[in-house]
mmCIF file of the protein (N, C-alpha, C, O) and its ligand, coordinates in Angstrom:
data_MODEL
# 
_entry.id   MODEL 
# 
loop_
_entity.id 
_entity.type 
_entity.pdbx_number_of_molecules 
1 polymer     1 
2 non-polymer 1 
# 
_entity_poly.entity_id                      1 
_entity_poly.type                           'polypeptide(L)' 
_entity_poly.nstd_linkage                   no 
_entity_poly.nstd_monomer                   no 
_entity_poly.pdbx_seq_one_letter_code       
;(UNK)(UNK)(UNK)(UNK)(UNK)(UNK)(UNK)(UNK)(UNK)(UNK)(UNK)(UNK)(UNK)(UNK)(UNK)(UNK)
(UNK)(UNK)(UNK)(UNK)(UNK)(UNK)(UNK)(UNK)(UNK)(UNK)(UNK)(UNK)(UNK)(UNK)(UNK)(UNK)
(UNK)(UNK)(UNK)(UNK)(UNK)(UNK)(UNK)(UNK)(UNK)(UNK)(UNK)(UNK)(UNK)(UNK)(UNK)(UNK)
(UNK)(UNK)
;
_entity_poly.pdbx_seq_one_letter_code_can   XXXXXXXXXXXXXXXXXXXXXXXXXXXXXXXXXXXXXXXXXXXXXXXXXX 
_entity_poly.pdbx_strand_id                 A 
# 
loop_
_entity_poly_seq.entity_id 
_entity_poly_seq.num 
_entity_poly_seq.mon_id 
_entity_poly_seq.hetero 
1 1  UNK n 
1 2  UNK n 
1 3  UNK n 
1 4  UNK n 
1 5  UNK n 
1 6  UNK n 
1 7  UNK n 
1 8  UNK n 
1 9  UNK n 
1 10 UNK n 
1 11 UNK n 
1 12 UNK n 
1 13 UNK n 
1 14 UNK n 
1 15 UNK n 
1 16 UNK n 
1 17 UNK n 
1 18 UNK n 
1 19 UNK n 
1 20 UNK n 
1 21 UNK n 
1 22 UNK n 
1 23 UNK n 
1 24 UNK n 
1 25 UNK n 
1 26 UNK n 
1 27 UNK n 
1 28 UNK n 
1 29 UNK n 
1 30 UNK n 
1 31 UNK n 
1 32 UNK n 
1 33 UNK n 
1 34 UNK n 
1 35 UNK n 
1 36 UNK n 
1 37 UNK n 
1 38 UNK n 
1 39 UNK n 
1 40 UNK n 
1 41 UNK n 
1 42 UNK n 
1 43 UNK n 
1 44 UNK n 
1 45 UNK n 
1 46 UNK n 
1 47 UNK n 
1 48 UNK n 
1 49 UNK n 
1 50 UNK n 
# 
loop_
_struct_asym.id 
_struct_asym.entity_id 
A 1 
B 2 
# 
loop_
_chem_comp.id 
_chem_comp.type 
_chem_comp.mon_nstd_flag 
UNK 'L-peptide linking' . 
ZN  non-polymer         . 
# 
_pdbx_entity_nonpoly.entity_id   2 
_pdbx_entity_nonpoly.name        ? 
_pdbx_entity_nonpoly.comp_id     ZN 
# 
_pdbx_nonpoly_scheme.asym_id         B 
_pdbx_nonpoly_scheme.entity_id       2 
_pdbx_nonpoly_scheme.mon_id          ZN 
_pdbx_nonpoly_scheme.ndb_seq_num     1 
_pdbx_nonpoly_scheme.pdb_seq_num     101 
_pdbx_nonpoly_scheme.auth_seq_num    101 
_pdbx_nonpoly_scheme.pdb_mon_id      ZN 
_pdbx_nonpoly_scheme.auth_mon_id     ZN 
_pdbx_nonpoly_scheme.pdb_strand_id   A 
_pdbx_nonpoly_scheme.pdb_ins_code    . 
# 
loop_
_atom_site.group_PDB 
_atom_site.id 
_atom_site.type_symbol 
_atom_site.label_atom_id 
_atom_site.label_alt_id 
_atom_site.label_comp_id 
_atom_site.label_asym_id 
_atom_site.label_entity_id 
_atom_site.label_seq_id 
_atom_site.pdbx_PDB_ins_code 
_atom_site.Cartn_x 
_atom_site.Cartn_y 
_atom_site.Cartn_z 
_atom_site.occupancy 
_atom_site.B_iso_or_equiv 
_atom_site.pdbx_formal_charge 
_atom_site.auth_seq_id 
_atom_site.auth_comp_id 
_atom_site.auth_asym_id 
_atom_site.auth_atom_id 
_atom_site.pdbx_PDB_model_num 
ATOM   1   N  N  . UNK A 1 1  ? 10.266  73.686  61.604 1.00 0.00 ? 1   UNK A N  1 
ATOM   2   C  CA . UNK A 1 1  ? 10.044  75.102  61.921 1.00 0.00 ? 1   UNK A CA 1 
ATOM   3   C  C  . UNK A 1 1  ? 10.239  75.942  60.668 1.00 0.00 ? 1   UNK A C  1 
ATOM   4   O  O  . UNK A 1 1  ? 11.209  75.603  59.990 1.00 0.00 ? 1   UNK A O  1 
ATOM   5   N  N  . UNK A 1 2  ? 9.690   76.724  60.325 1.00 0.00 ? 2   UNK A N  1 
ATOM   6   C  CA . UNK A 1 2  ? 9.531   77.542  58.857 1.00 0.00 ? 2   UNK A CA 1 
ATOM   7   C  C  . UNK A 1 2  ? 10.094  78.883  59.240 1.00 0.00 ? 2   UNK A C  1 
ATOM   8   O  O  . UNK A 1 2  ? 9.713   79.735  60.042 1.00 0.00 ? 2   UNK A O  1 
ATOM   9   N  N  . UNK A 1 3  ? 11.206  78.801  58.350 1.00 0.00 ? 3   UNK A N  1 
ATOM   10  C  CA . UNK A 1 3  ? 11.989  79.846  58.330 1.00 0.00 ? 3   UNK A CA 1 
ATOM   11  C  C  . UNK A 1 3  ? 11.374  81.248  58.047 1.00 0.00 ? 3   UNK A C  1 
ATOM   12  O  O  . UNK A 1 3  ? 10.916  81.082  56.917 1.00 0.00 ? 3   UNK A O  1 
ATOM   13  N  N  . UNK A 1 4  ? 11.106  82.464  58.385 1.00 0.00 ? 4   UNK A N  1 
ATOM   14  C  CA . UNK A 1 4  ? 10.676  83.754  58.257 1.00 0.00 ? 4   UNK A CA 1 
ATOM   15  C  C  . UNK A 1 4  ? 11.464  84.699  57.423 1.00 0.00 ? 4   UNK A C  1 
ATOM   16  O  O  . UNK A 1 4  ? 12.233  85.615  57.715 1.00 0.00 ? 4   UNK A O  1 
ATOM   17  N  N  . UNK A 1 5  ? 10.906  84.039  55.924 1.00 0.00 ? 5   UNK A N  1 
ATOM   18  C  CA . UNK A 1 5  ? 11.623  85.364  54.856 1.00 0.00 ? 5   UNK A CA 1 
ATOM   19  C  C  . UNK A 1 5  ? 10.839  86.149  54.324 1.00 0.00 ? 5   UNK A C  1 
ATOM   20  O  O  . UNK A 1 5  ? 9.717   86.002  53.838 1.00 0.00 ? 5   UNK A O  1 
ATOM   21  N  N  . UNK A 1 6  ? 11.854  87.452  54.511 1.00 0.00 ? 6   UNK A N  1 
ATOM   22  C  CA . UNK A 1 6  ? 10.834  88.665  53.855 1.00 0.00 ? 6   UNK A CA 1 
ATOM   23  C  C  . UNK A 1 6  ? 11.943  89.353  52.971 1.00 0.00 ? 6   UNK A C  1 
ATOM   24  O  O  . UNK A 1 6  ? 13.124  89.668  53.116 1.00 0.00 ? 6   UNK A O  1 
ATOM   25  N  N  . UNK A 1 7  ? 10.884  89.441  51.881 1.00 0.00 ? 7   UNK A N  1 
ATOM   26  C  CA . UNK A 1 7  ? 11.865  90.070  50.308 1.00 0.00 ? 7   UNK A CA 1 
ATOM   27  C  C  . UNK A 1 7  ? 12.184  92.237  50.518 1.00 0.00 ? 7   UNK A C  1 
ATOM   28  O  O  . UNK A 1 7  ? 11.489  93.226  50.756 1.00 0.00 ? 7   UNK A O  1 
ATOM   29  N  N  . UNK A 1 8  ? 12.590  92.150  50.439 1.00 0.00 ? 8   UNK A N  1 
ATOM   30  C  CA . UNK A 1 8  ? 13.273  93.636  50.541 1.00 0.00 ? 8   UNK A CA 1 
ATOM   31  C  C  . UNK A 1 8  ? 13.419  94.316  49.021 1.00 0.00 ? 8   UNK A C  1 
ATOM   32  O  O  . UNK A 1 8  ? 13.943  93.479  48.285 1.00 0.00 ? 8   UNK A O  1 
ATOM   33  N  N  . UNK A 1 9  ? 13.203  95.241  48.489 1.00 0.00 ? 9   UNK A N  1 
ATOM   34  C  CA . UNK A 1 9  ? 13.573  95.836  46.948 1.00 0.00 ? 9   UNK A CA 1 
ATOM   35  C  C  . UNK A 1 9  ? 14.972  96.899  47.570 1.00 0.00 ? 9   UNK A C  1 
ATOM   36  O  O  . UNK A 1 9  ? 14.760  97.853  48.318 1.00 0.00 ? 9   UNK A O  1 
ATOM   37  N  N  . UNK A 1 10 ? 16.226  96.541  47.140 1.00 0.00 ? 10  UNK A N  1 
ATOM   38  C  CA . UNK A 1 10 ? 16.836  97.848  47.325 1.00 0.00 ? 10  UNK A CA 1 
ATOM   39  C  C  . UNK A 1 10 ? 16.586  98.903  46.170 1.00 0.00 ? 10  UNK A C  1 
ATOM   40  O  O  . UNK A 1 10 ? 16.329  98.903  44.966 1.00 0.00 ? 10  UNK A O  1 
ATOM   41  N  N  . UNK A 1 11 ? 16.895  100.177 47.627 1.00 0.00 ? 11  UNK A N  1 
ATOM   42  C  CA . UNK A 1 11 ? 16.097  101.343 46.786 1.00 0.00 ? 11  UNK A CA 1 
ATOM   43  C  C  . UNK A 1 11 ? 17.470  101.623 45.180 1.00 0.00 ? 11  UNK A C  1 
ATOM   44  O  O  . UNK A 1 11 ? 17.095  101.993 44.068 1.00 0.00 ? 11  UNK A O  1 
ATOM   45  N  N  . UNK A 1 12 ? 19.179  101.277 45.594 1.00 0.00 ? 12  UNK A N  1 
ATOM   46  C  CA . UNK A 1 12 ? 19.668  101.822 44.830 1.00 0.00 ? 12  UNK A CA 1 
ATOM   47  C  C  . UNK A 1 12 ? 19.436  101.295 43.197 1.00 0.00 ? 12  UNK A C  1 
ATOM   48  O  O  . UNK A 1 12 ? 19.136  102.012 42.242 1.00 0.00 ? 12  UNK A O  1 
ATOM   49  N  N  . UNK A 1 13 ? 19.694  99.684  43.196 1.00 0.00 ? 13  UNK A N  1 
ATOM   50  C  CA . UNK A 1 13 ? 19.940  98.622  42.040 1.00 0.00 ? 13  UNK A CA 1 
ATOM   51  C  C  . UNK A 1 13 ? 18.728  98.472  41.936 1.00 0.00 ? 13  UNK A C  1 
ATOM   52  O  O  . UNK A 1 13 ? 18.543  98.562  40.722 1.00 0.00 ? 13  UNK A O  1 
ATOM   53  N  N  . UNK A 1 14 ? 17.289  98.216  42.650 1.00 0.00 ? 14  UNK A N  1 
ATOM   54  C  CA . UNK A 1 14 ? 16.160  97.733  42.515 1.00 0.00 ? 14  UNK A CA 1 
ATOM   55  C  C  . UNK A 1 14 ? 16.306  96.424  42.117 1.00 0.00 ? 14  UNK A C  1 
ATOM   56  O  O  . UNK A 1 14 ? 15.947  96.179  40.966 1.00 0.00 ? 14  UNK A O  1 
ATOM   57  N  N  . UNK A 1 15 ? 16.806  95.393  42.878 1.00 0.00 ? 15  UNK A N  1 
ATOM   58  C  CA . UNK A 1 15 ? 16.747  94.296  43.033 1.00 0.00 ? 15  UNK A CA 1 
ATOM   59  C  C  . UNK A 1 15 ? 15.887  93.814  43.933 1.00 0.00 ? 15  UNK A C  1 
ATOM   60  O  O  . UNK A 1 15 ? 15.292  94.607  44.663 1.00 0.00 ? 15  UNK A O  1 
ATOM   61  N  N  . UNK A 1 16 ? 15.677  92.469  44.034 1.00 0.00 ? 16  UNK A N  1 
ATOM   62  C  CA . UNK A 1 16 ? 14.714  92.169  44.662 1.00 0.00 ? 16  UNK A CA 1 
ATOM   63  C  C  . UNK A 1 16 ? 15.341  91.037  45.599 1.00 0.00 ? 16  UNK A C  1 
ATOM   64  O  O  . UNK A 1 16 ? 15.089  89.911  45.168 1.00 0.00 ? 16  UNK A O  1 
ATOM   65  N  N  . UNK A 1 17 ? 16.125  91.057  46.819 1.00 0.00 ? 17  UNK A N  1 
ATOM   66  C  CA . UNK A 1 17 ? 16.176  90.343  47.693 1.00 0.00 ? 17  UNK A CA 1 
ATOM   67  C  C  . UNK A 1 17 ? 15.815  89.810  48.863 1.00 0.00 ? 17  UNK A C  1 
ATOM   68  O  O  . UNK A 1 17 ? 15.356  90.700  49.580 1.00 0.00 ? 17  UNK A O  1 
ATOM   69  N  N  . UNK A 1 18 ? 15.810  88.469  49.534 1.00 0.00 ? 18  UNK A N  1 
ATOM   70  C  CA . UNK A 1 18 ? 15.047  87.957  50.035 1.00 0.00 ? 18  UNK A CA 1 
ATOM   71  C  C  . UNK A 1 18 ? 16.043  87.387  52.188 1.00 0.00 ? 18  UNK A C  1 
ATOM   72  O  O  . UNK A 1 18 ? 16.583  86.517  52.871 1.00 0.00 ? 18  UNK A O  1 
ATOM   73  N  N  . UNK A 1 19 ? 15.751  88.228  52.135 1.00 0.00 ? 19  UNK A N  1 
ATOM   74  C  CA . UNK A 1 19 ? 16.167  87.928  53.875 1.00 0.00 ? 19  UNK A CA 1 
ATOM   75  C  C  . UNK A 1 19 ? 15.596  87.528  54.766 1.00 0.00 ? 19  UNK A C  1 
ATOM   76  O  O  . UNK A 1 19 ? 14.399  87.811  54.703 1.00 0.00 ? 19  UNK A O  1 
ATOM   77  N  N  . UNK A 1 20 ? 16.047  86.650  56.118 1.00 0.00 ? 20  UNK A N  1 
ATOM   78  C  CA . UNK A 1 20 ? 15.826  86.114  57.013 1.00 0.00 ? 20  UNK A CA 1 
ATOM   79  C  C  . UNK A 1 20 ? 15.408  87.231  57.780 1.00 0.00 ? 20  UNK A C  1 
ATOM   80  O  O  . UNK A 1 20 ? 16.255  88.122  57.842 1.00 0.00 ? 20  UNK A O  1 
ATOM   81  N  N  . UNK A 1 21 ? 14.094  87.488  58.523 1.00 0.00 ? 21  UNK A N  1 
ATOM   82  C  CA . UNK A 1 21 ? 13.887  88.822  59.151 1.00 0.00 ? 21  UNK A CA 1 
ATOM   83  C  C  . UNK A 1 21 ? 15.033  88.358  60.409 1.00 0.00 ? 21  UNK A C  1 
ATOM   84  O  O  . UNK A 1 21 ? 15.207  89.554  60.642 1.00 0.00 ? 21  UNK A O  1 
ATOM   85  N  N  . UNK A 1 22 ? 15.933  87.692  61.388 1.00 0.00 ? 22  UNK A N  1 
ATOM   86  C  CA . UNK A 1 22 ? 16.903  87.747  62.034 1.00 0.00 ? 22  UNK A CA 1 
ATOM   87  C  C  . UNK A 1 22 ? 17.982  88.150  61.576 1.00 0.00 ? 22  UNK A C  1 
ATOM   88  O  O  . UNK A 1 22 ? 18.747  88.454  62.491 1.00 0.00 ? 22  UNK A O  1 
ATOM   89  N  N  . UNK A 1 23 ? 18.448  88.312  60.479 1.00 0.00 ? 23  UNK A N  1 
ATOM   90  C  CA . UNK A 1 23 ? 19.339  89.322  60.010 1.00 0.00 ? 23  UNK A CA 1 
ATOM   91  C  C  . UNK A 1 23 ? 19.421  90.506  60.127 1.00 0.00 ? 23  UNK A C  1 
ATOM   92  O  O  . UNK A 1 23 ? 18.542  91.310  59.816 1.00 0.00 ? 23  UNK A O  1 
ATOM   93  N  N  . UNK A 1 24 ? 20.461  90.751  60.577 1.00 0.00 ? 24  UNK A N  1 
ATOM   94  C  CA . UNK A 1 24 ? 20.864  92.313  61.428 1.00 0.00 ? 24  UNK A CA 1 
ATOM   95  C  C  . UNK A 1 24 ? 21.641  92.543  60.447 1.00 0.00 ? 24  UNK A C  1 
ATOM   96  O  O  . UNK A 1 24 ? 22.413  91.625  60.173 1.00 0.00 ? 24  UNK A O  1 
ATOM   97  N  N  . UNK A 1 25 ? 21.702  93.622  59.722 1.00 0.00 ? 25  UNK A N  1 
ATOM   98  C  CA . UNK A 1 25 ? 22.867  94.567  58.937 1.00 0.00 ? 25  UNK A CA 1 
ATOM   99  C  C  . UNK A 1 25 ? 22.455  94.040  57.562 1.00 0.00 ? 25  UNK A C  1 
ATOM   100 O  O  . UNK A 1 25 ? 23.305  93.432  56.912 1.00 0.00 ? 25  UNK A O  1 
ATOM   101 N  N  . UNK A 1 26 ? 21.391  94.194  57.126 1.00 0.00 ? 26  UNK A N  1 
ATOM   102 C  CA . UNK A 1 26 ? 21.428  94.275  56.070 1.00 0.00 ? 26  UNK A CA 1 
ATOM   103 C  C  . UNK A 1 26 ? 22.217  94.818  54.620 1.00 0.00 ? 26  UNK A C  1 
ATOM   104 O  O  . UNK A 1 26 ? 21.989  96.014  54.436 1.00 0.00 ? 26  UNK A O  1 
ATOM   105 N  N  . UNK A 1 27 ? 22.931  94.309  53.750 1.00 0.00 ? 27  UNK A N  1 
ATOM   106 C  CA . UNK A 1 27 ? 23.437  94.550  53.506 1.00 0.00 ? 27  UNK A CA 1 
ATOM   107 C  C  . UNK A 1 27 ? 23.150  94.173  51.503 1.00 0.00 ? 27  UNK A C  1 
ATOM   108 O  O  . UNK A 1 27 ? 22.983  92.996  51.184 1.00 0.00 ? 27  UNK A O  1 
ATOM   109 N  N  . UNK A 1 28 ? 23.133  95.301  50.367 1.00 0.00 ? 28  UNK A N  1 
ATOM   110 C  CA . UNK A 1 28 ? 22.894  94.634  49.433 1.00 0.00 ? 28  UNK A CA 1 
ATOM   111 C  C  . UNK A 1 28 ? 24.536  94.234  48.735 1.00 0.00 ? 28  UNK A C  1 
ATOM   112 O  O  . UNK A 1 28 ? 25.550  94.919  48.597 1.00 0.00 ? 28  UNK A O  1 
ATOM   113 N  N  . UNK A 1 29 ? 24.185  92.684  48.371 1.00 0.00 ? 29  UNK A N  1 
ATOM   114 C  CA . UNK A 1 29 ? 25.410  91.985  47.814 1.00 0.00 ? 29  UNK A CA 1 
ATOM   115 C  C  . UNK A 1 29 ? 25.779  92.599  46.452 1.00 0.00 ? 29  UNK A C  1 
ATOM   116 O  O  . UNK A 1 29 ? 26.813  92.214  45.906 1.00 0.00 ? 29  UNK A O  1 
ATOM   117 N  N  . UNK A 1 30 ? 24.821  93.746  45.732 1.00 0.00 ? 30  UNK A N  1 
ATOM   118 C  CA . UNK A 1 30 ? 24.966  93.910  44.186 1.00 0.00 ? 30  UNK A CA 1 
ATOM   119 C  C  . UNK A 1 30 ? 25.784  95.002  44.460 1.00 0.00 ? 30  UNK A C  1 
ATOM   120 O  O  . UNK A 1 30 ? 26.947  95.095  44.069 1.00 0.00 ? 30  UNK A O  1 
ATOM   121 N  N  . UNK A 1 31 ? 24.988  96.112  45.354 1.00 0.00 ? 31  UNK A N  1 
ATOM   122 C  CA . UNK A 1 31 ? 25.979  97.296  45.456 1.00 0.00 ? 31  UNK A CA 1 
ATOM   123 C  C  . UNK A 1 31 ? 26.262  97.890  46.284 1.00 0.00 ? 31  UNK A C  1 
ATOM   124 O  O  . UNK A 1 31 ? 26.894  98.947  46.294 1.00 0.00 ? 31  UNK A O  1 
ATOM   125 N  N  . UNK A 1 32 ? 25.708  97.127  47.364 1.00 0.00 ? 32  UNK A N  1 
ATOM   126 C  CA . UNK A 1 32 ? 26.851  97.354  48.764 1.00 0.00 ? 32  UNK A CA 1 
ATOM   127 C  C  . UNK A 1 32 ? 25.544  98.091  49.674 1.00 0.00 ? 32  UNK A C  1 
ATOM   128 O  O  . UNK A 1 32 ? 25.520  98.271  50.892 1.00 0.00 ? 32  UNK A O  1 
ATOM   129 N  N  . UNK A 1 33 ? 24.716  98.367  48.883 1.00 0.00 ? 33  UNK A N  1 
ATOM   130 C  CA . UNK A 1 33 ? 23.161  99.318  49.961 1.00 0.00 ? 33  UNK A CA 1 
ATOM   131 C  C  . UNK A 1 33 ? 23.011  99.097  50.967 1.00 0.00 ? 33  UNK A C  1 
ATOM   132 O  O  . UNK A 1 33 ? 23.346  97.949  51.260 1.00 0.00 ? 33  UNK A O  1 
ATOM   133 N  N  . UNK A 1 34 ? 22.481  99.912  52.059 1.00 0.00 ? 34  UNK A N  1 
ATOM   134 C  CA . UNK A 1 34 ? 22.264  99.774  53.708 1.00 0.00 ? 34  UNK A CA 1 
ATOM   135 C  C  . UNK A 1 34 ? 20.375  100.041 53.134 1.00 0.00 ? 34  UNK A C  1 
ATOM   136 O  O  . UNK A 1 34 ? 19.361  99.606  53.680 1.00 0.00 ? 34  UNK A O  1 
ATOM   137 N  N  . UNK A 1 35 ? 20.466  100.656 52.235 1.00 0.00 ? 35  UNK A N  1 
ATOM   138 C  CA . UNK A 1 35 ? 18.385  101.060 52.257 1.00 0.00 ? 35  UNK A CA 1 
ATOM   139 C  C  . UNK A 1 35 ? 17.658  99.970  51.387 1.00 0.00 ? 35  UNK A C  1 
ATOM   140 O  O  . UNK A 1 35 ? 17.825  99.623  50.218 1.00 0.00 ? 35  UNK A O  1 
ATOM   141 N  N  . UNK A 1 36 ? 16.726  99.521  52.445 1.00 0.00 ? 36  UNK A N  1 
ATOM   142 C  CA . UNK A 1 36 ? 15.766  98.604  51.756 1.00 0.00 ? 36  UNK A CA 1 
ATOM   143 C  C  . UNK A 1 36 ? 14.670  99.072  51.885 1.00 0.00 ? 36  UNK A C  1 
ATOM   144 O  O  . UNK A 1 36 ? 14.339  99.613  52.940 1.00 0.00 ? 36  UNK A O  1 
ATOM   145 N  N  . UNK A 1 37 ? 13.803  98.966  50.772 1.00 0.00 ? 37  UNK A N  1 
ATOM   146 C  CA . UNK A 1 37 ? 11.813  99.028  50.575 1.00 0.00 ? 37  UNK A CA 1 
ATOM   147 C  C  . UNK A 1 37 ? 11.726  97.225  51.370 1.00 0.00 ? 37  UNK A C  1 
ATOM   148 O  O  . UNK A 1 37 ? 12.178  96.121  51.066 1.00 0.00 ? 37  UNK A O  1 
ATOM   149 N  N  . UNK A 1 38 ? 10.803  97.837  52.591 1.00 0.00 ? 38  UNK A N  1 
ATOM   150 C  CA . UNK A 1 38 ? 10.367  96.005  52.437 1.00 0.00 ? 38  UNK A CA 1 
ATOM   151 C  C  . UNK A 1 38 ? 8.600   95.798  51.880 1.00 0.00 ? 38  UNK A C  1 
ATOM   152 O  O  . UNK A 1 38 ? 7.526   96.324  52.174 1.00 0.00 ? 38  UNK A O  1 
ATOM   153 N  N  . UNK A 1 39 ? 9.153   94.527  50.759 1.00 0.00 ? 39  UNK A N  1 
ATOM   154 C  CA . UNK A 1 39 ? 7.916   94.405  50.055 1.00 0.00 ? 39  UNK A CA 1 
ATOM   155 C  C  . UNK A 1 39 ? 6.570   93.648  50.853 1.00 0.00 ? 39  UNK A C  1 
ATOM   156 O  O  . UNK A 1 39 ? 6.372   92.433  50.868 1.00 0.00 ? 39  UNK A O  1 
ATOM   157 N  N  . UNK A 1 40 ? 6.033   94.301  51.260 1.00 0.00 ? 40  UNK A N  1 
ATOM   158 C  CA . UNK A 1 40 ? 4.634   93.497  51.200 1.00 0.00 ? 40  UNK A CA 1 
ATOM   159 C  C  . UNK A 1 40 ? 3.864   92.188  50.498 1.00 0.00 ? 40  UNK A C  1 
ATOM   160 O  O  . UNK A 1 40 ? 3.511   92.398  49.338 1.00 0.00 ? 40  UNK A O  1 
ATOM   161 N  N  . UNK A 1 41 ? 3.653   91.291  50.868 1.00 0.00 ? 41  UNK A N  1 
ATOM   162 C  CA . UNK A 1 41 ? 3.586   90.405  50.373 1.00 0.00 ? 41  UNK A CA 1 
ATOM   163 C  C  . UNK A 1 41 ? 2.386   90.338  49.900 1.00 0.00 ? 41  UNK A C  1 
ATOM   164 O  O  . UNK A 1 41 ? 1.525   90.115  50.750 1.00 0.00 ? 41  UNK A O  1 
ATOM   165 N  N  . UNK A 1 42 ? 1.798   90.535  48.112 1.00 0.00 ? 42  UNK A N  1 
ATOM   166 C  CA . UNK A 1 42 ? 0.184   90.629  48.195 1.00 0.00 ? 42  UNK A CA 1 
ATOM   167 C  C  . UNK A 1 42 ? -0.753  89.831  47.978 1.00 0.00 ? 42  UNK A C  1 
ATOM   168 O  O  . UNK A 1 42 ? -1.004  89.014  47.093 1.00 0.00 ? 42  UNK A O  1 
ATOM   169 N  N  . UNK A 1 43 ? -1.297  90.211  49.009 1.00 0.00 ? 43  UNK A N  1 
ATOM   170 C  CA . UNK A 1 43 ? -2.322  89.409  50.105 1.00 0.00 ? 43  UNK A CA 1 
ATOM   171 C  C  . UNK A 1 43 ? -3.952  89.729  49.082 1.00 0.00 ? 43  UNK A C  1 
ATOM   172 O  O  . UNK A 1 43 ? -4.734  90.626  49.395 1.00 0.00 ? 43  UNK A O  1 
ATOM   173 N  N  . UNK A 1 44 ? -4.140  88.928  48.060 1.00 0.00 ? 44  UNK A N  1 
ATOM   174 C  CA . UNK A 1 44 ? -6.032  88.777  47.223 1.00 0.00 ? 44  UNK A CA 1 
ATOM   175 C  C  . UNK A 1 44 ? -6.914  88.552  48.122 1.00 0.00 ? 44  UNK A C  1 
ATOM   176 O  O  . UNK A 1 44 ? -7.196  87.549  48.777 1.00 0.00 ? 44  UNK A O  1 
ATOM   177 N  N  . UNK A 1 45 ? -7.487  90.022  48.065 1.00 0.00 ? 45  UNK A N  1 
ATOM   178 C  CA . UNK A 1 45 ? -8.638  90.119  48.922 1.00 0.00 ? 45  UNK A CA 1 
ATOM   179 C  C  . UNK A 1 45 ? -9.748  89.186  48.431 1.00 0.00 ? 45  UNK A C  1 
ATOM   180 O  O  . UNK A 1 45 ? -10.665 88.819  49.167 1.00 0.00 ? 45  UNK A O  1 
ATOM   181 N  N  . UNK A 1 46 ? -9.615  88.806  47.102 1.00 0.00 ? 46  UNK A N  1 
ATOM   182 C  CA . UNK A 1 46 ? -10.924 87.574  46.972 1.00 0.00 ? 46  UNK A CA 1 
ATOM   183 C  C  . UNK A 1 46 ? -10.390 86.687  46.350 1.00 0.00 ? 46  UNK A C  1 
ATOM   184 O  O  . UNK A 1 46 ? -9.807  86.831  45.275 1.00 0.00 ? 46  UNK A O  1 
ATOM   185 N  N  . UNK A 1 47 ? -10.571 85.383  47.129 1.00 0.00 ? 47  UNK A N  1 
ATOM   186 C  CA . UNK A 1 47 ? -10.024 84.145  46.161 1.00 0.00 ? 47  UNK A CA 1 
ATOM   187 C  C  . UNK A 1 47 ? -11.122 83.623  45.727 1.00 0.00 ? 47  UNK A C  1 
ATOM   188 O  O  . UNK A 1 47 ? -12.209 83.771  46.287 1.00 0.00 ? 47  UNK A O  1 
ATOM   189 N  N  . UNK A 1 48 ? -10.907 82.890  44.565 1.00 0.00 ? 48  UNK A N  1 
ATOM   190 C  CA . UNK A 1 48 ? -11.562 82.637  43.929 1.00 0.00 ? 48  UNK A CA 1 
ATOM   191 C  C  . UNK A 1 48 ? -11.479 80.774  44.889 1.00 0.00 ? 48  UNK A C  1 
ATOM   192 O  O  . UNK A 1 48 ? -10.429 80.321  45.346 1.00 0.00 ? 48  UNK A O  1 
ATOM   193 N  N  . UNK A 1 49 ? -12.824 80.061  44.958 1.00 0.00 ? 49  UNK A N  1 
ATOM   194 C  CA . UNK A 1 49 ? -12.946 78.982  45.461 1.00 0.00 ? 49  UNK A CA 1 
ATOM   195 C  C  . UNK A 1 49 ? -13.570 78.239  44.228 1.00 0.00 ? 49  UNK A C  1 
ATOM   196 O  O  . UNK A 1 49 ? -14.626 78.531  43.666 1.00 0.00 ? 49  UNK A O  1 
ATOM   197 N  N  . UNK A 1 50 ? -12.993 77.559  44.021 1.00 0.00 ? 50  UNK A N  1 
ATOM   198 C  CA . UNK A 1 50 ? -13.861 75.979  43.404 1.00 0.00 ? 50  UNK A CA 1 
ATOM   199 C  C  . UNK A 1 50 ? -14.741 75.202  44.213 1.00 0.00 ? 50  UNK A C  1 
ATOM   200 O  O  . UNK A 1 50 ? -15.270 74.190  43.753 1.00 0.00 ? 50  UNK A O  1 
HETATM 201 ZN ZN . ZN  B 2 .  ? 21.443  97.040  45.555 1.00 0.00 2 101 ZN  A ZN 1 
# 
C-alpha cells in the first residue's frame, strides 16, 4: 500500500517538508510553525515520448 506524502513549504523558515497527509497537527520541527504552503506537485503538461 503506498504511503500518501505531500511536501508542505513552511511559510516562516521556508523549508521544504514532507508529510503523511494523515497527520493532524502539523507541526514545523525547525521552528515550531503551525502555517504551511502545500506544494503542488508539478505535473508536465507534455512529456516527451521516445
Ligand atoms: Zn519552519
Amino acid at each position: 500500500m503506498e504511503e500518501k506524502k505531500v511536501e508542505y513549504r513552511c511559510w516562516n523558515c521556508k523549508k521544504i517538508l514532507t508529510f503523511d497527509v494523515s497527520t493532524i497537527g502539523l507541526i514545523c520541527p525547525y521552528c515550531g510553525s503551525r502555517i504551511f504552503y502545500k506544494i503542488r506537485p508539478s505535473m508536465p503538461r507534455h512529456v516527451k515520448a521516445k
